[in-house]
VOKELUM-100073 format. One record per residue (C-alpha): residue in one letter; x, y, z. Coordinates in steps of 0.2 Angstrom, whole numbers, padded with zeros to 4 digits, always signed. Example, Ala and Ser with C-alpha at 12.3 -4.5 7.8 and 13.67 -1.06 7.14 Angstrom:
BEGIN
A+0062-0022+0039S+0068-0005+0036
//
This chain:
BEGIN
X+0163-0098+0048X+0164-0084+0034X+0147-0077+0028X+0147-0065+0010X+0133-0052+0013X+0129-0047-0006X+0113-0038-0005X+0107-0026+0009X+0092-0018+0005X+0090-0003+0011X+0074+0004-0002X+0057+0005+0000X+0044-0007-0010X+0037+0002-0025X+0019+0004-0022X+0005+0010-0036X-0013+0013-0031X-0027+0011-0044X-0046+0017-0042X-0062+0009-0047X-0079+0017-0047X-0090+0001-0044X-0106+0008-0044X-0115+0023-0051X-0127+0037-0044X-0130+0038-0025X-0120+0025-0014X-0105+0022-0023X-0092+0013-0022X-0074+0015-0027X-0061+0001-0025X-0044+0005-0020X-0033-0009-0027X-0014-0009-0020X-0001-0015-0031X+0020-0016-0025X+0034-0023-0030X+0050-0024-0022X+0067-0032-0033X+0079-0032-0016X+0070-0042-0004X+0051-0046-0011X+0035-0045-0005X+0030-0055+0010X+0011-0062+0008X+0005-0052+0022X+0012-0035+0015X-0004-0024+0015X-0012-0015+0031X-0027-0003+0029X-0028+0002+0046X-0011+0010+0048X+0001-0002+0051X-0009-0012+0065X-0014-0025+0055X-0007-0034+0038X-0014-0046+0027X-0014-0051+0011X-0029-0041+0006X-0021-0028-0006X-0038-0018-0011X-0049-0012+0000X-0070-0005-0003X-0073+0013+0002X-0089+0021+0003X-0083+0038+0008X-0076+0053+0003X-0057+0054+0012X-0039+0050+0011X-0034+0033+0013X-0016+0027+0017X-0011+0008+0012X+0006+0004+0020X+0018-0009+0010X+0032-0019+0020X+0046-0028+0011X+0054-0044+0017X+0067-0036+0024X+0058-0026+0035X+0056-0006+0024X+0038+0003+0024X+0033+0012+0013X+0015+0022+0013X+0003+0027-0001X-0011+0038-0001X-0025+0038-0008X-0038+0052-0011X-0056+0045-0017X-0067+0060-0022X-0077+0049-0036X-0091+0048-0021X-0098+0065-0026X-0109+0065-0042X-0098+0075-0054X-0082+0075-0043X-0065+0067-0050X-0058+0053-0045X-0041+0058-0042X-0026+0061-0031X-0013+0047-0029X+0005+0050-0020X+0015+0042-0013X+0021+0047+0004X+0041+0048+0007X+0042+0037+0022X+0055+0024+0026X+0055+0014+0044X+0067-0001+0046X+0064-0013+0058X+0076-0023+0066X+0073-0042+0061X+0066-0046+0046X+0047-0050+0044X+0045-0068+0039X+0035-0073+0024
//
């Protein structure tokens, strides 16, 4: 049996997150809204955890009501994490809605996830 291995992937998904200010005055809301893409291996449909990696769904937004930093984490098919955080300041009355980055982490697990 001979097997051609053409593709390892070895990068991280690349992960964007967008803020939405949903409601005005006291209460708001913002909604953080994930998007990732990854050429190599793809995007499994339970790609997105909120709750640092113990948890992934397909739910790729998420509803904040509070001031803070919050990390969505991105796994490719093939296993690589990357995570994004978000800083939602737009709670305030007059604060910016700012502060995206992504954080330089890169964890490989050793089987595949499956899709």
């Amino acid at each position: 049996v001979v097997v051609d291995i053409m593709n390892i992937d070895k990068k991280q998904p690349e992960v964007s997150v967008t803020m939405e200010v949903l409601d005005e005055g006291l209460g708001k809301k913002v909604k953080l809204q994930a998007e990732a893409e990854d050429e190599d291996s793809g995007i499994p449909d339970e790609a997105y955890s909120w709750d640092e990696g113990s948890t992934y769904s397909d739910q790729s937004s998420k509803i904040v009501t509070e001031n803070g930093t919050y990390q969505v984490y991105v796994r490719d098919k093939a296993g690589i994490l990357a995570k994004y955080a978000s800083r939602a300041f737009a709670l305030d009355p007059g604060a910016k809605l700012c502060y995206n980055k992504l954080i330089n982490y890169v964890e490989k697990r050793d089987k595949p996830w499956k899709s």
